[in-house]
VORORO-960971 format. One line per 5 residues: number of its first residue (from 1); their letters; for each residue x, y, z of C-alpha. Coordinates in steps of 0.25 Angstrom, whole numbers. Each point is the difference from the previous one (the first is absolute). Example, Ala and Ser with C-alpha at 12.3 -4.5 7.8 and 13.67 -1.06 7.14 Angstrom:
// VORORO-960971
1 = AS = 49 -18 31 ~ 6 14 -2
***
This chain:
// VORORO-960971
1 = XXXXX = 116 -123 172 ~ -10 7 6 ~ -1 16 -3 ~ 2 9 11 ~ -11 11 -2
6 = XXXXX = 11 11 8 ~ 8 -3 -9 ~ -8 9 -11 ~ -3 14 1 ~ -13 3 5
11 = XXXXX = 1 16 -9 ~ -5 7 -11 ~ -1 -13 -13 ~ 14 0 -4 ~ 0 4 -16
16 = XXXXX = 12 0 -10 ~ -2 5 -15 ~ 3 -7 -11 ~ 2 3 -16 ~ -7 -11 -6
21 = XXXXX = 10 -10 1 ~ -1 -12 7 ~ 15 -3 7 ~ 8 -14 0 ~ -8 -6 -11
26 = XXXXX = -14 -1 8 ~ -13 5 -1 ~ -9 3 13 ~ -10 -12 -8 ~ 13 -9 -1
31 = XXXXX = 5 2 15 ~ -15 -2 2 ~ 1 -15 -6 ~ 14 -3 7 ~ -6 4 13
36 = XXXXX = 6 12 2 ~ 15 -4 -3 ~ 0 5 -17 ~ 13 -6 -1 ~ 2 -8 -13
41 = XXXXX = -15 5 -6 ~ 1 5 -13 ~ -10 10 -3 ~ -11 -3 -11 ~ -3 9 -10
46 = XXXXX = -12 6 5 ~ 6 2 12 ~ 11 9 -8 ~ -9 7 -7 ~ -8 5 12
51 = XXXXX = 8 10 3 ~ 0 10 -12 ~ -4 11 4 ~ -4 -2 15 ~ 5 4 14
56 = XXXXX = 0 -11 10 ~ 3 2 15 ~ 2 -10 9 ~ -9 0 14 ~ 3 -8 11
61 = XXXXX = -12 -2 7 ~ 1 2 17 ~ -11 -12 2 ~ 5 -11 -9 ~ 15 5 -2
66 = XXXXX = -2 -3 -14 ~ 5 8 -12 ~ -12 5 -9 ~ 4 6 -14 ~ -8 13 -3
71 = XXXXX = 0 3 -15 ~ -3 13 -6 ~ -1 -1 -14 ~ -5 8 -10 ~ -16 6 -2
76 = XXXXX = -7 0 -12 ~ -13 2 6 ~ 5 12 5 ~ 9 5 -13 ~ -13 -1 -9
81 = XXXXX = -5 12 6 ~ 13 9 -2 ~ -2 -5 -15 ~ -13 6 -1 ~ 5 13 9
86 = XXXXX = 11 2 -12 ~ -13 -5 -10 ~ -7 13 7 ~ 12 9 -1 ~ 1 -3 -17
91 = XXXXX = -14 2 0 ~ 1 13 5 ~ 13 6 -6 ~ -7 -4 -13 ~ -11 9 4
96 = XXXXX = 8 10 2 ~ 7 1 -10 ~ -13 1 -9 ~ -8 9 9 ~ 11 9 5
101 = XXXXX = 13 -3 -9 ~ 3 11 -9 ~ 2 9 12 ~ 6 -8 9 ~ 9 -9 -9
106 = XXXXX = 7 12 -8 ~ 13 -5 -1 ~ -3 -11 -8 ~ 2 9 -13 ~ 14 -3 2
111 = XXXXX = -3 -14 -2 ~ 5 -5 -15 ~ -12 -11 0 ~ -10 10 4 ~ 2 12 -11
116 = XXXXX = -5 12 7 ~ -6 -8 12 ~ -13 -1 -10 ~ 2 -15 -1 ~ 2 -3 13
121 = XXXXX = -13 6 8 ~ -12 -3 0 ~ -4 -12 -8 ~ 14 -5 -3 ~ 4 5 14
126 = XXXXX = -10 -11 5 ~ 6 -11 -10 ~ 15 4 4 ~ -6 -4 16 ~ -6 -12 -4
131 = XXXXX = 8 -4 -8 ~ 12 1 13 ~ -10 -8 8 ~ -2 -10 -11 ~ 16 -3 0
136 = XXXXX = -1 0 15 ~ -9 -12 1 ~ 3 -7 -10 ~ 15 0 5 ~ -7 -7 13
141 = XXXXX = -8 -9 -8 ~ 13 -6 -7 ~ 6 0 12 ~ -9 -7 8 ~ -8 -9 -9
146 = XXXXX = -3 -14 4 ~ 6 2 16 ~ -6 -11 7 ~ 4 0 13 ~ 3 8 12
151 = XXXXX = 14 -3 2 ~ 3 4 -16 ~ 11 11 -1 ~ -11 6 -9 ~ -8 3 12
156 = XXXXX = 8 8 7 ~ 4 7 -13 ~ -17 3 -2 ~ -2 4 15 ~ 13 8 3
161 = XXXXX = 11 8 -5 ~ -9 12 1 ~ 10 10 -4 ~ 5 -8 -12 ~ -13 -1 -5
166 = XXXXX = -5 15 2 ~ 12 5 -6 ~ 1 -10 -11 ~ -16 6 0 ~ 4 15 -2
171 = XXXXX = 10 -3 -9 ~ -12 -8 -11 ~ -8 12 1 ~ 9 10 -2 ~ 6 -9 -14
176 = XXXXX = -13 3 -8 ~ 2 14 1 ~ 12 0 -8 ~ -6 -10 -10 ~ -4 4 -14
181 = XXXXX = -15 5 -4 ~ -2 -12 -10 ~ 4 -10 11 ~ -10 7 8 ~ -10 -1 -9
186 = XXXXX = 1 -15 -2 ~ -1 -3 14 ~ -13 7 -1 ~ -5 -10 -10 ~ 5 -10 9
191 = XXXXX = -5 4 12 ~ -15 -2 -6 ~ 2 -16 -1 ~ 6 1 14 ~ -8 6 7
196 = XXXXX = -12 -8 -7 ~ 7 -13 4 ~ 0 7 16 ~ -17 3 -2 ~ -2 -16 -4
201 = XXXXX = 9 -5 10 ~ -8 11 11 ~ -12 -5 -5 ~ 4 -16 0 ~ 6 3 15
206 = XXXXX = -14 6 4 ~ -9 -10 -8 ~ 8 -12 7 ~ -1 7 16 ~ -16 1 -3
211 = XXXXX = -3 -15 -3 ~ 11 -4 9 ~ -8 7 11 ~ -12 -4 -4 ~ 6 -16 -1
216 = XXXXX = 3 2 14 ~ -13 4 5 ~ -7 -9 -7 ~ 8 -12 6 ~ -6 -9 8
221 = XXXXX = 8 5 13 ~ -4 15 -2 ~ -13 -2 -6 ~ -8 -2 13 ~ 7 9 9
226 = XXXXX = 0 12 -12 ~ -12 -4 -7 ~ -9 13 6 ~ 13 10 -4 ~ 2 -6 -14
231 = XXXXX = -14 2 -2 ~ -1 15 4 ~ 15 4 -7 ~ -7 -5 -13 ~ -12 5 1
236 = XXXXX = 5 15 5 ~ 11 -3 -12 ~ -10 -4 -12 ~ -10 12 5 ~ 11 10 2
241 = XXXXX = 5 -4 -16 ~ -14 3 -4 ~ -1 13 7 ~ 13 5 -5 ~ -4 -3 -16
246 = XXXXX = -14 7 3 ~ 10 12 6 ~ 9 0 -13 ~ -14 1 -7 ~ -3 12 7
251 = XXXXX = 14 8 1 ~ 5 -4 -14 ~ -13 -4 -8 ~ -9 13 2 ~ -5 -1 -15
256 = XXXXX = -1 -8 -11 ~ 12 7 -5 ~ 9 -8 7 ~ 0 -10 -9 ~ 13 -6 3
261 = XXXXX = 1 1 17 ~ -15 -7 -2 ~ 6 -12 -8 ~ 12 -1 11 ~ -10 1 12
266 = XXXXX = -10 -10 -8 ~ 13 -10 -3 ~ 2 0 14 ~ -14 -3 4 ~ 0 -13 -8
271 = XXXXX = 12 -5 4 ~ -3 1 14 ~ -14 -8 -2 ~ 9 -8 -10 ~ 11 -4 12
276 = XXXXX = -13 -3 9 ~ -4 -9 -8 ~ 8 -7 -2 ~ 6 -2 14 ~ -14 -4 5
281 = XXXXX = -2 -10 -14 ~ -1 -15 8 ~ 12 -6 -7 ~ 8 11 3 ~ -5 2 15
286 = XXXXX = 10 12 4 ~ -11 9 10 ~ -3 14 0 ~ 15 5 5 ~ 7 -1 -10
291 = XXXXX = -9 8 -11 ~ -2 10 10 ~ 13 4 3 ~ 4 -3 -14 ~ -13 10 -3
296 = XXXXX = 7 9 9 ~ 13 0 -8 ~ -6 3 -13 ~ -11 10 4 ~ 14 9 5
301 = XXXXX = 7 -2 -14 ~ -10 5 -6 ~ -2 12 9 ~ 14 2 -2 ~ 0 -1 -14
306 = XXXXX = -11 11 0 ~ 10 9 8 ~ 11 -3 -9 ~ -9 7 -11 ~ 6 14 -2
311 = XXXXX = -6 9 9 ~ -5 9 -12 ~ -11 -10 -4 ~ -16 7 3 ~ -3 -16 5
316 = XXXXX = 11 1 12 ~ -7 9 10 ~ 8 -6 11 ~ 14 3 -6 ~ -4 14 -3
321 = XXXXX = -4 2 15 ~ 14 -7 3 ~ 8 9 -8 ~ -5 13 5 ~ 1 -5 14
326 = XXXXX = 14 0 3 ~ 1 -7 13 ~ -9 -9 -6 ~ 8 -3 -11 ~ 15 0 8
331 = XXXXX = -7 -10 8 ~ -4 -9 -10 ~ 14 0 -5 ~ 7 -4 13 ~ -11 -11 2
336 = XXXXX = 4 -5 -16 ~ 15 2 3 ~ -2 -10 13 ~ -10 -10 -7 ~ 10 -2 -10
341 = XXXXX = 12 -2 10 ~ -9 -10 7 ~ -3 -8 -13 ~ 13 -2 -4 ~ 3 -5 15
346 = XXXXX = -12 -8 1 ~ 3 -6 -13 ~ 15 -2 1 ~ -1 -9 13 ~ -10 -9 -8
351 = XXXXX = 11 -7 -8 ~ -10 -13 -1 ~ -13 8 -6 ~ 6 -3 -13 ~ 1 -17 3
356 = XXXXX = -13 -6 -7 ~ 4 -12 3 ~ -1 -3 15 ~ 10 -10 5 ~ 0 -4 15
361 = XXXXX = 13 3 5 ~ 4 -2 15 ~ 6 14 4 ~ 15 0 9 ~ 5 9 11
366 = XXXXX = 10 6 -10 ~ -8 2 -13 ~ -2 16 -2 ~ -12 6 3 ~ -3 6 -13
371 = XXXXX = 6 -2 -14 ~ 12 11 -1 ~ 2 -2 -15 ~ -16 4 -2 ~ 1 9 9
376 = XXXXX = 10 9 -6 ~ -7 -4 -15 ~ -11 6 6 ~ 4 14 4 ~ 7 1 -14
381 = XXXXX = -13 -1 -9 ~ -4 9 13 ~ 9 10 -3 ~ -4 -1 -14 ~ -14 1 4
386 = XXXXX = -1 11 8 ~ 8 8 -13 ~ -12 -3 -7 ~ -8 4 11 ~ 6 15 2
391 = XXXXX = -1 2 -16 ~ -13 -5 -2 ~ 6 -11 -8 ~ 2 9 -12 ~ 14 7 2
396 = XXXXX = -5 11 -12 ~ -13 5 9 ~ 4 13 12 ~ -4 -5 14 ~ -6 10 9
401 = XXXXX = 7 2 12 ~ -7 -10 11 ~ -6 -9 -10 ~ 4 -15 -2 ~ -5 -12 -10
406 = XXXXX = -11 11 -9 ~ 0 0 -13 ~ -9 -8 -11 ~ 12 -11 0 ~ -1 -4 16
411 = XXXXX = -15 1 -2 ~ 1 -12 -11 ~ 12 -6 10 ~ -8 -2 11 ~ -12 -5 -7
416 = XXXXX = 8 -11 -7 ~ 4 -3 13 ~ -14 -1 6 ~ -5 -9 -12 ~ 12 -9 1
421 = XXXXX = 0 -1 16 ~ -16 -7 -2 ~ 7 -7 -9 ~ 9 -6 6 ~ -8 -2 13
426 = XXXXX = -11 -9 -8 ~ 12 -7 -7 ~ 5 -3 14 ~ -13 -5 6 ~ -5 -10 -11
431 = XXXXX = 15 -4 -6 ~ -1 -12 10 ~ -11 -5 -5 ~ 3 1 -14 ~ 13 -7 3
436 = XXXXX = -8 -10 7 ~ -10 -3 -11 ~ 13 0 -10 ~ 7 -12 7 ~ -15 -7 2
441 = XXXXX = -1 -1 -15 ~ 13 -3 -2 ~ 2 -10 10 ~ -14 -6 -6 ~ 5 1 -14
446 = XX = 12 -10 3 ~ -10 -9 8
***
């Protein structure tokens, strides 16, 4: 029977909403299969599954008179950044209550837990915040941990529900406050293995994206077309390494005095020819990118291991001009507070940095784009991170007001980080040639 195109209106696409459901037993994919009917298909499990979450509308499209199903399901590329916004928010309420506290926060003295609003300001005011925070991610990361694919209730709870989570958000910072001292003060102990375990995650995340990217400039079908670039990025990278160290000399090495910031800045200087050459060794063969921008790396932990020195130190010029310039110093607070934000995101969406072992897997239409379960892990050891951070990472020590990560202990931090970020880059360029060698000799062995 032919179909008489009168006979179908010619207006605006004709569009009906509906809830997910998908109405006498059928699927759009199973009415697809019985050529349109859907009479008698049974929907597969997939199929059922599909619609958690989502809000599908039926077009009918003018041209072909068929119906197309337009789904609008959740959006976790888009949720990520309102997690880092509430991310921001904690780190700036704790802030707060540090810096600025004791006159805004008075009627916390009526608080059982805080005894006088003493323990509930400054330092422990920063805990009670990031310990709220802390409960708030790890909720997500219970909740979320090991969703798979798209059409996963756990998707939509990780991308919407907004008002449930913001409230359920208030309502964990606002327990702390009402938490005993002791409680407090164990968290703070805690909170130093966290937010450890965020640095060497951090420093795996970026240690992995730098041979990554230099993998894939090296690769046969970039290597050609990039050859020139790859060659200048390294070389500005390696020479603008060896300018910063020959600065550090400079501004924090002005005498022989400085005994220590000269062994930091030395340390660093032999790394960097250290992770050189062994890059450039002909059984490792990995090019000048990587140790340049690996160089890069190291040469700023250093510098800001020098900062975090307390500003009180003859051999810390720079921090001395920082402190007494206060736009200067308000400045290099904001640009901390974001830097930190912008870790913990960058970090979070990387839920495969911490997979040694590469497996090639064929990626489908409705896997999620980044792991959730990490994710969330992530901004937890962040929160406890940036506690440490805003307290120097010794809760006994007064921060002054626009000051973040100073203090003896974030100076020793961030050198071990430094030292065990070159480790870990050597130990990721030559580990397949050790392995290689391991199963030649066995292999020989049992020949």
């Amino acid at each position: 029977m032919a179909l008489d195109p009168s006979a179908v209106p010619v207006s605006a696409p004709a569009t009906t909403e509906r809830d997910g459901g998908r109405g006498a037993g059928s699927t759009p994919a199973a009415m697809e299969r019985d050529g349109g009917s859907g009479a008698g298909v049974v929907p597969t499990a997939a199929e059922r599954d599909a619609s958690c979450g989502d809000r599908c509308i039926e077009v009918m499209e003018e041209d072909t008179c068929c119906v197309r199903y337009v789904c609008m399901g959740p959006n976790p590329m888009m949720a990520r950044y309102v997690y880092a916004l509430i991310f921001l928010i904690t780190n700036l309420l704790a802030w707060t209550v540090r810096d600025y506290g004791h006159s805004a926060l008075g009627e916390l003295q009526r608080l059982k837990g805080c005894q006088g609003a003493r323990y509930c300001l400054g330092a422990e005011g920063v805990l009670r915040i990031s310990l709220g925070c802390f409960l708030f991610f790890f909720v997500m990361f219970l909740s979320t941990a090991r969703t798979r694919k798209t059409h996963d209730c756990r998707n939509s709870w990780h991308s919407e529900w907004w008002p449930v989570k913001i409230a359920l958000w208030m309502a964990l910072t606002a327990v702390p406050f009402f938490a005993p001292s002791p409680l407090i003060q164990l968290y703070g102990k805690v909170a130093h293995f966290g937010a450890g375990a965020f640095l060497v995650i951090q420093l795996i995340s970026v240690t992995r994206f730098i041979t990554w990217l230099n993998d894939c400039c090296r690769s046969e079908k970039n290597l050609k077309r990039c050859h020139m670039q790859v060659q200048v990025v390294s070389i500005v990278a390696y020479v603008g390494g060896l300018l910063g160290i020959v600065l550090m000399y400079v501004w924090y090495a002005p005498t022989r005095s400085c005994k220590l910031n000269i062994l930091f800045i030395t340390v660093t200087l032999v790394l960097v020819q250290l992770m050189t050459f062994i890059s450039v060794n002909s059984k490792v063969k990995a090019g000048y990118l990587a140790p340049g921008l690996m160089g890069i790396y190291v040469v700023f932990l250093c510098w800001s291991a020098i900062r975090s020195e307390p500003h009180t130190e003859i051999c810390n010029k720079k921090a001395l001009v920082a402190t007494s310039a206060d736009w200067l110093n308000i400045a290099s607070f904001v640009i901390a507070v974001i830097v930190v934000v912008a870790a913990t995101f960058s970090t979070g969406i990387d839920s495969k940095c911490l997979q040694f072992k590469r497996t090639e897997t064929e990626s489908e239409d409705d896997d999620i784009p980044y792991g959730f379960g990490f994710f969330h892990f992530v901004f937890a050891m962040g929160a406890m991170y940036f506690a440490m951070l805003f307290l120097g990472w010794n809760a006994h020590q007064k921060m002054e007001k626009w000051t973040i990560d100073v203090g003896w202990a974030s100076a020793w931090v961030r050198i071990g980080n430094e030292w065990l970020a070159a480790i870990a880059y050597i130990w990721m360029i030559i580990a397949p040639i050790v392995w290689k060698s391991r199963q030649v000799g066995s292999s020989s062995t049992c020949a």
